[in-house]
C-alpha positions as a Markdown table, in Angstrom:
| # | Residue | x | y | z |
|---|---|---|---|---|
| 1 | Unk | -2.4 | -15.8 | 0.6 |
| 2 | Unk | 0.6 | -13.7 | -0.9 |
| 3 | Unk | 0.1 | -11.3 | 1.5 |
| 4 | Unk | 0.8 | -13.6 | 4.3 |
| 5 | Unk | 3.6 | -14.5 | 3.5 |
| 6 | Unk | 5.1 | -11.0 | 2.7 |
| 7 | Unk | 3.6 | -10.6 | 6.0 |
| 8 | Unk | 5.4 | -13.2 | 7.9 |
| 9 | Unk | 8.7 | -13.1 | 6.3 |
| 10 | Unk | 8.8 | -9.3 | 7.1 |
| 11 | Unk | 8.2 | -10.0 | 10.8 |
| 12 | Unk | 10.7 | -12.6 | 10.7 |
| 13 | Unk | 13.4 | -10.4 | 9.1 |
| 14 | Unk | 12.6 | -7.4 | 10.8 |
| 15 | Unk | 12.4 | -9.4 | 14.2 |
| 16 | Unk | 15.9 | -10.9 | 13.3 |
| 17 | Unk | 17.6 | -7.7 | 12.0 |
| 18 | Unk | 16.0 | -5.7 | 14.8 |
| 19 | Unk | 17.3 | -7.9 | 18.1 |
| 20 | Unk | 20.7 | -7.8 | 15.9 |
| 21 | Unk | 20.9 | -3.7 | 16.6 |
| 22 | Unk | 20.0 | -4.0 | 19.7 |
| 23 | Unk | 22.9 | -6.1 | 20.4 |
| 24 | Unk | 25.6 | -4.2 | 18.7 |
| 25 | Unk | 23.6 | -1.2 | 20.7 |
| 26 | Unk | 24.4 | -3.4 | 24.0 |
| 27 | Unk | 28.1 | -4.1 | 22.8 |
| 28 | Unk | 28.4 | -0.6 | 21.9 |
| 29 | Unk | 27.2 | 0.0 | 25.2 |
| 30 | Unk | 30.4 | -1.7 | 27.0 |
| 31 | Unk | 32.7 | 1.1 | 25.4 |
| 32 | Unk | 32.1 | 3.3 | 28.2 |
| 33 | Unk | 33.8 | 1.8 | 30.2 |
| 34 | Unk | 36.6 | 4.3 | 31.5 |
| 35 | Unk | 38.9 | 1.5 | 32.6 |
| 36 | Unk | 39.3 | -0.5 | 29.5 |
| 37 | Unk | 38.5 | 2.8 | 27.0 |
| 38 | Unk | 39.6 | 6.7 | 26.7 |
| 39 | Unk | 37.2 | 8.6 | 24.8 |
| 40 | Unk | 35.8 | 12.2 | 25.2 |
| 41 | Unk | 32.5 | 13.8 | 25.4 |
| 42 | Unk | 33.2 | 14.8 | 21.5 |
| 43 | Unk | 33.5 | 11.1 | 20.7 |
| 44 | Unk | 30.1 | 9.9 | 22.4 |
| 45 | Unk | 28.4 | 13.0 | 20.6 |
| 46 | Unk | 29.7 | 11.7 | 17.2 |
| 47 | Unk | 28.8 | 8.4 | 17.7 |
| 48 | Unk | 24.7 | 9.2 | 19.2 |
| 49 | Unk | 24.7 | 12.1 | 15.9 |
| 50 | Unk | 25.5 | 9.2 | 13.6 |
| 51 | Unk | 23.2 | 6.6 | 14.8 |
| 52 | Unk | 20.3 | 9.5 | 15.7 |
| 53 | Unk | 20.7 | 10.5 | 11.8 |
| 54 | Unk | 20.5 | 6.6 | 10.9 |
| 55 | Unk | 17.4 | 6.1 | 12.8 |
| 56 | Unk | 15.9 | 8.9 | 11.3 |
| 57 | Unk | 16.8 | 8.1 | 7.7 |
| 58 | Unk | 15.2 | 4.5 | 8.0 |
| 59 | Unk | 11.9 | 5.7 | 9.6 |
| 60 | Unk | 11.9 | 8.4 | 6.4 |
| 61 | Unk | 12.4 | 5.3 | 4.4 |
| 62 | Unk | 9.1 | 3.6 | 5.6 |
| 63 | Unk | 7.6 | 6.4 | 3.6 |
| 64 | Unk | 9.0 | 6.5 | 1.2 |
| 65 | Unk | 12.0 | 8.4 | 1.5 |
| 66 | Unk | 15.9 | 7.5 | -0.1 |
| 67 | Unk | 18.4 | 5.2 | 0.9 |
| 68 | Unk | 21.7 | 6.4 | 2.7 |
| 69 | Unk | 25.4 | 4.9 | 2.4 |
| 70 | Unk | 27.4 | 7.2 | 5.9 |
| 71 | Unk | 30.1 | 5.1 | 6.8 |
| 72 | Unk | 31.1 | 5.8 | 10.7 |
| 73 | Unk | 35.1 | 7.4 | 11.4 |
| 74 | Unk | 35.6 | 8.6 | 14.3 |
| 75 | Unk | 38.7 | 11.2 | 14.3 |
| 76 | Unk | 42.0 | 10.7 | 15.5 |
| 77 | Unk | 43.5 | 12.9 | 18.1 |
């Protein structure tokens, strides 16, 4: 019976916490738009590195890997 409910309150967090990233994603998303924003090509390949290396950390952490603490800047011109 433990395991159920480790069972269900992971699907419930990880449900919750998932559909949050994938709103910031879609928020993120509405940065590209040219007439309210001015970035460059740099920018956009900082931003997908960052998130890309994120991504990749958590998956390591499913097996077992380490936790990371980047904090996102992007630089000023």
């Amino acid at each position: 019976m433990a395991q159920n409910i480790k069972r269900d309150r992971f699907i419930k967090i990880a449900e919750a916490r998932t559909n949050k990233i994938l709103d910031m994603l879609r928020l993120l998303g509405n940065c590209s738009e040219k007439s309210n924003y001015e970035y460059n090509e740099e920018d956009v390949r900082q931003i997908f590195s960052v998130l890309e290396r994120e991504i990749k950390n958590t998956r390591s952490r499913f097996s077992g890997g380490s936790d990371s603490t980047e904090k996102f800047t992007l630089r000023r011109i």
